[in-house]
C-alpha positions as CSV (number, residue, x, y, z in Angstrom):
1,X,12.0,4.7,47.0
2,X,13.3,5.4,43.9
3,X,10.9,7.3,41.6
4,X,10.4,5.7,37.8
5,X,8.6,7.7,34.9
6,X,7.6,5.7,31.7
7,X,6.9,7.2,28.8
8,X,6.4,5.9,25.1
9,X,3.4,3.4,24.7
10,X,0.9,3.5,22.6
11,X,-1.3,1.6,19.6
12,X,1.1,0.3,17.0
13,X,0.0,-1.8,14.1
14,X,2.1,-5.6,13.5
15,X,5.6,-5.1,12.0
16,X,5.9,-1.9,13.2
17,X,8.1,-0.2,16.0
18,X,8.3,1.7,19.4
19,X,10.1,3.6,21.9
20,X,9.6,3.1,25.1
21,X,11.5,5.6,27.9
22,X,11.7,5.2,31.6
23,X,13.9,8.0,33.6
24,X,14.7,7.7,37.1
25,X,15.8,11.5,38.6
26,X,18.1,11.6,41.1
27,X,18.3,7.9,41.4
28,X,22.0,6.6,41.8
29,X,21.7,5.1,38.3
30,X,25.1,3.9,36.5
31,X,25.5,1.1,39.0
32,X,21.7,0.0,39.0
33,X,20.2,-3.3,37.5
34,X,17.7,-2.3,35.2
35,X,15.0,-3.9,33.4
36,X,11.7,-4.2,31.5
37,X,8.9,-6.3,32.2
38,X,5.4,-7.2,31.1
39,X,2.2,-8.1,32.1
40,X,-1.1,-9.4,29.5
41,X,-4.4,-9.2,30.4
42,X,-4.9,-12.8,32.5
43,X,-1.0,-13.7,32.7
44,X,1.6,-13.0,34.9
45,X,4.1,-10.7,35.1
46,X,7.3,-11.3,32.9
47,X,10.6,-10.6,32.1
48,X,11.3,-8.7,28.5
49,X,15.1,-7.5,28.7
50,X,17.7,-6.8,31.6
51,X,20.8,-4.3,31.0
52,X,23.5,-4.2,33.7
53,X,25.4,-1.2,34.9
54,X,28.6,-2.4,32.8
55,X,26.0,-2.7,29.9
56,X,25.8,-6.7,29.5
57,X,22.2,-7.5,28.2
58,X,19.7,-10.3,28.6
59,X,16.2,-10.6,26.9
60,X,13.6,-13.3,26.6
61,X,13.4,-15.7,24.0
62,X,10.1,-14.4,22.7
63,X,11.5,-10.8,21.9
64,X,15.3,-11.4,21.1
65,X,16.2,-10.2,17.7
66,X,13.4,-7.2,17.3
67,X,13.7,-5.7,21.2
68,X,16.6,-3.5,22.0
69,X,16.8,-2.8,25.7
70,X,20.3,0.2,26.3
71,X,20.7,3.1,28.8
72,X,21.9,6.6,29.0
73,X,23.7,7.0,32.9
74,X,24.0,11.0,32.5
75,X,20.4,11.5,31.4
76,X,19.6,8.5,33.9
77,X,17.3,7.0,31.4
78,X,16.3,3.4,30.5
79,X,14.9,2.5,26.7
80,X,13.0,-0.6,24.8
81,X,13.2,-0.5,21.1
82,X,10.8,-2.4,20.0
83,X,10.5,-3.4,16.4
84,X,8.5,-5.9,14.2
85,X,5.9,-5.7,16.7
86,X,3.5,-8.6,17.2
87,X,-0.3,-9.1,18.4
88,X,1.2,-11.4,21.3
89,X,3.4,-8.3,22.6
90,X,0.5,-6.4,23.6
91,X,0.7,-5.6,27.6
92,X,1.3,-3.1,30.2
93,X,5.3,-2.7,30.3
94,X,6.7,-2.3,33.5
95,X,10.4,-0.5,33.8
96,X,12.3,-1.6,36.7
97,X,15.3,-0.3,38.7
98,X,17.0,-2.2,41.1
99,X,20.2,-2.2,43.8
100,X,20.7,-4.1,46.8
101,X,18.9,-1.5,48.5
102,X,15.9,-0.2,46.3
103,X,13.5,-2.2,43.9
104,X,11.4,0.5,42.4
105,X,9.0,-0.4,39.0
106,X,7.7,2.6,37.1
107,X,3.6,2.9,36.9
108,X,3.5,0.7,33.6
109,X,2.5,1.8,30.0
110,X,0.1,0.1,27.7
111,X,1.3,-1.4,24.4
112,X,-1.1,-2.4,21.7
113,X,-0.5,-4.1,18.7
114,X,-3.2,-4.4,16.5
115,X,-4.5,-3.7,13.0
């Protein structure tokens, strides 16, 4: 398996912005499908943003405009920039890496928006 490492969560209040970071070591990364995904207390799992290998994006309606999903091949790292932050975005964000032969997620990191 491919081993994920987030990093970046945290309490935030509305309006305001985050990083988050998810490297994969030694993975084989520039061709990989990767994504982020999150989960709120009682709800199921969901897409946030998708980035391909040649860089063509694809986010979900609900974050499009303030979420900025991009990666960095030669440091092997995956990032969500997340601005105007909302109540409804607080979760556990799940990074995910995927090929046709490995579908690894990263061990989540909570998100809180809140005043």
């Amino acid at each position: 398996q491919v081993q994920l490492v987030e990093s970046g969560g945290g309490l935030v209040q509305p309006g305001g912005s985050l990083r988050l970071s998810c490297a994969a070591p030694g993975s084989i990364f520039s061709i990989a499908t990767l994504g982020w995904y999150r989960q709120a207390p009682g709800k199921q799992r969901e897409l946030v943003a998708t980035i391909l290998g040649l860089g063509v994006t694809n986010y979900a309606d609900s974050v499009k405009g303030r979420f900025i999903i991009s990666r960095d091949n030669a440091k092997m790292t995956m990032y969500l920039q997340m601005n105007s932050l909302k109540p409804e975005d607080t979760a556990v964000y799940y990074c995910n890496y995927r090929t046709t032969r490995w579908d690894s997620w990263g061990q989540g990191t909570q998100v809180t928006v809140s005043s």
